[in-house]
C-alpha positions in Angstrom: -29.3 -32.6 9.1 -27.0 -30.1 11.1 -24.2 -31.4 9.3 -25.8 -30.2 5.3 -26.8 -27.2 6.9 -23.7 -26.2 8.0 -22.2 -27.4 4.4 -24.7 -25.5 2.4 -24.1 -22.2 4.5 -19.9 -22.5 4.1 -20.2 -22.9 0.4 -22.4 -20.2 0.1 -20.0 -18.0 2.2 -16.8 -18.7 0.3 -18.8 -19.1 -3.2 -20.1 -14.9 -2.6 -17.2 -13.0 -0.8 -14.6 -13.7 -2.9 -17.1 -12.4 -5.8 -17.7 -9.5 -4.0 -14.3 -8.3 -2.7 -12.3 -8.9 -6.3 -15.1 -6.3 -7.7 -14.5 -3.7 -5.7 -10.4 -3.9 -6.3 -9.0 -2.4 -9.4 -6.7 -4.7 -11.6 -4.0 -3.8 -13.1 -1.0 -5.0 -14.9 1.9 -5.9 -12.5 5.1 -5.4 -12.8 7.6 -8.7 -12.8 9.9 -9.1 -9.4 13.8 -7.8 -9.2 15.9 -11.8 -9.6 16.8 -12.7 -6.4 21.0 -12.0 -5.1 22.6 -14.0 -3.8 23.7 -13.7 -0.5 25.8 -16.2 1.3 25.0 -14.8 4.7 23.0 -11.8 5.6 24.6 -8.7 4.3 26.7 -6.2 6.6 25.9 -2.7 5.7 27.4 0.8 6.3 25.5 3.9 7.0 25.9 6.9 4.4 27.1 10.0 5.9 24.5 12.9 6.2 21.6 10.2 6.2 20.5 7.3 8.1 20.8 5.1 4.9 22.5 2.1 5.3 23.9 0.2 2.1 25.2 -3.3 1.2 29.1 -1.6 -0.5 29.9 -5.3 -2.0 27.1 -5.8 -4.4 26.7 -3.5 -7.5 23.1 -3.1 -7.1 21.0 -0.5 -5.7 20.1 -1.8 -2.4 19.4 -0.4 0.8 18.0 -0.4 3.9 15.7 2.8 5.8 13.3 3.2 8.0 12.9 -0.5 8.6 12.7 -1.3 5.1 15.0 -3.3 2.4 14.9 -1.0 -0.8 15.8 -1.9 -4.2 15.9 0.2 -7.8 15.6 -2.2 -10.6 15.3 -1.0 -13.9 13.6 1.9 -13.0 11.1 0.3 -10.7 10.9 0.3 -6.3 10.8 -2.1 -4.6 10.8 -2.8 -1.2 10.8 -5.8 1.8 11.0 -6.5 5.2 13.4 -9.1 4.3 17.0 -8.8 2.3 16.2 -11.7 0.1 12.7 -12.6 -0.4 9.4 -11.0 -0.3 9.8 -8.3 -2.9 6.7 -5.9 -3.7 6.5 -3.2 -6.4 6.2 0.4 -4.5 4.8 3.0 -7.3 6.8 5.7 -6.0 10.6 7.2 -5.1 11.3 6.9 -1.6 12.2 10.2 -0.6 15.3 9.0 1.2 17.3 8.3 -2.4 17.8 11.9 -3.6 20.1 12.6 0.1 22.3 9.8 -1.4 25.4 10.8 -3.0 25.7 8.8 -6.1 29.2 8.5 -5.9 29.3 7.0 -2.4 30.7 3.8 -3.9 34.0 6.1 -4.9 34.1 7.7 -1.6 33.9 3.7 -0.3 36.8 2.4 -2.1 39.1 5.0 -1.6 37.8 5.3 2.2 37.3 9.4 1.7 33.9 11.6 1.8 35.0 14.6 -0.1 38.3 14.6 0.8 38.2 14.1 4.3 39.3 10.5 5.6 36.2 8.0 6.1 36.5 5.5 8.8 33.2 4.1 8.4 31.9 1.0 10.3 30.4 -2.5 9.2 27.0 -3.0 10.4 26.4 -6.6 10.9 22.4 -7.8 9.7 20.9 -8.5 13.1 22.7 -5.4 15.2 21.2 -3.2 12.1 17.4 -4.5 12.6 17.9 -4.2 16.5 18.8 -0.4 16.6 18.5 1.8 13.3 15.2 3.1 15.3 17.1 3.8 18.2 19.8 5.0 16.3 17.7 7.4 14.3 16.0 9.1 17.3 18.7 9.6 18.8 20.9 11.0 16.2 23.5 8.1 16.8 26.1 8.6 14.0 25.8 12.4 14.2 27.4 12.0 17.9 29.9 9.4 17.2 32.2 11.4 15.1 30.1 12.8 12.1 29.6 9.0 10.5 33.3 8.3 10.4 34.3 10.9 8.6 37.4 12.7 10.1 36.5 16.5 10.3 33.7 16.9 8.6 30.9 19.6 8.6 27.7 18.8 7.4 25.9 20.7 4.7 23.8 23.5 5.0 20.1 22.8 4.8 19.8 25.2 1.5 23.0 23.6 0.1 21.2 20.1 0.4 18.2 21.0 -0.8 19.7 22.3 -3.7 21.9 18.4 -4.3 18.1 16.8 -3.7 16.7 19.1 -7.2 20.0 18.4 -9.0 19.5 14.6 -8.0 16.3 14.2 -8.5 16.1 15.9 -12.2 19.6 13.2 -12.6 17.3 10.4 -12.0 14.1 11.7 -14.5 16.7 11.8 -17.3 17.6 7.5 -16.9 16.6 5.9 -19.8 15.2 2.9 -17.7 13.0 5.3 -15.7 11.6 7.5 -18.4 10.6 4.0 -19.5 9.1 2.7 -16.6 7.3 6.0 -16.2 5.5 5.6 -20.0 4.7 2.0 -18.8 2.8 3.7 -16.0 1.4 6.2 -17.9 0.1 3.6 -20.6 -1.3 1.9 -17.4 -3.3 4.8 -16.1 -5.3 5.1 -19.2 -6.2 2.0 -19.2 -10.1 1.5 -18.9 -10.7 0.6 -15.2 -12.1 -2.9 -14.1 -16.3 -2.4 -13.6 -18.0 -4.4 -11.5 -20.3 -7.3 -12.7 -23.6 -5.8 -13.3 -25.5 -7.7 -10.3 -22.1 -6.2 -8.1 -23.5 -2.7 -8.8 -24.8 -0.9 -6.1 -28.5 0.2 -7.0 -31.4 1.5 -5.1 -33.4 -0.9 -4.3 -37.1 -0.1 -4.8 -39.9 -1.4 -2.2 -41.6 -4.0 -3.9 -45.3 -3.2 -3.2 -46.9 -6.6 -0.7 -49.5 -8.4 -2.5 -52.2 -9.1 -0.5 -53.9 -12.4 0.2 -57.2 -13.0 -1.7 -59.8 -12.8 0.9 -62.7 -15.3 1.1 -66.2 -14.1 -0.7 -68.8 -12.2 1.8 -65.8 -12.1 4.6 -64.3 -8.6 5.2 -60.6 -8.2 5.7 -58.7 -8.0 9.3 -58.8 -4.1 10.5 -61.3 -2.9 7.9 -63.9 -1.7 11.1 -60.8 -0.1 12.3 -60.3 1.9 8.9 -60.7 6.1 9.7 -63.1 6.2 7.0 -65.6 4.1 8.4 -65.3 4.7 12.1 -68.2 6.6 13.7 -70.8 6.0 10.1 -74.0 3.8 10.3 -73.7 0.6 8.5 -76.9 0.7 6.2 -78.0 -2.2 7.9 -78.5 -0.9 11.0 -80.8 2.2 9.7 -83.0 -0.4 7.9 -83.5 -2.4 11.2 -84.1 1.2 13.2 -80.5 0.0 15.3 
């Protein structure tokens, strides 16, 4: 007997949460996943100089690591991971760490200069990188270890960078791939929302009024004596029998 009861109360349970929590989450299309790279081993990584953005300089994707995160642009779409190769998720924004990337880093790579001044950058290997770039951040690592690698080098005024992150930034709204991903979105939005099922609706609920039990012929109901109205009044009985 315990055993049905306890079957009858876990299908109920699993048969009337699921209902209610997919009707109060808004569907909509999905984008498809980035393909996979290949990576032979886990990827060594540099840091870019100004930033504490680390890319992958042998691959000719957009891919990068910040703030504990993998990042990847893919035809105009985010993505991000905990993980270089697996566990991909669609992120519906730009991080803001992309427009403080110069897009000609890979240049600057090759020809081992950052604007003219020799770059002696350093290879990151996977697990040192997911050990430290916390540490390394708050404490300004590359900043005090010669400038990231780069041989007498200023940085750039804050106004001077700001004005790179406006030129960058209206760069990137004029991609072909990205005005396209942004009408998908758009197209998206407009899209009639997902209502819930009409006994998922939240309505007032309205006190049904108690019926009352039919009470025997020539038997009065519980607590009528104690009713106000007839508390202290003569019952005509009494006045007939002189009581």
């Amino acid at each position: 007997m315990k055993k049905l009861l306890f079957g009858t109360i876990f299908l109920a349970l699993i048969s009337v949460f699921p209902i209610k929590t997919m009707a109060a989450v808004d569907i909509h299309i999905g984008f498809p996943l980035p393909p996979p790279i290949p990576f032979p081993a886990p990827p060594q990584v540099i840091v870019i100089p100004e930033t504490y953005v680390y890319v992958v300089p042998e691959i000719d994707a957009d891919f990068f690591f910040w703030n504990g995160w993998w990042w990847r642009l893919w035809e105009g779409r985010w993505y991000r991971s905990y993980h270089y190769n697996r566990g991909w998720v669609y992120y519906d924004r730009v991080p803001s760490f992309y427009f403080d990337v110069d897009p000609g880093w890979r240049g600057y790579y090759r020809d081992r200069h950052w604007h003219g001044h020799p770059w002696n950058y350093e290879r990151v290997p996977h697990q040192r990188l997911h050990q430290n770039w916390k540490i390394w951040r708050d404490n300004r690592h590359w900043e005090r270890r010669g400038t990231w690698g780069v041989q007498g080098y200023q940085p750039r005024p804050s106004p001077q960078r700001q004005e790179l992150r406006r030129e960058r930034q209206h760069e990137y709204q004029q991609r072909p791939e990205v005005q396209h991903h942004q009408q998908q979105r758009q197209q998206q939005q407009r899209q009639p929302e997902v209502r819930q099922p009409r006994q998922q609706q939240h309505r007032p609920q309205v006190q049904q009024p108690q019926q009352q039990r039919p009470q025997p012929q020539g038997q009065r109901p519980r607590g009528e004596s104690q009713h106000p109205q007839s508390q202290g009044k003569p019952q005509r009985g009494d006045k007939e029998h002189g009581k």
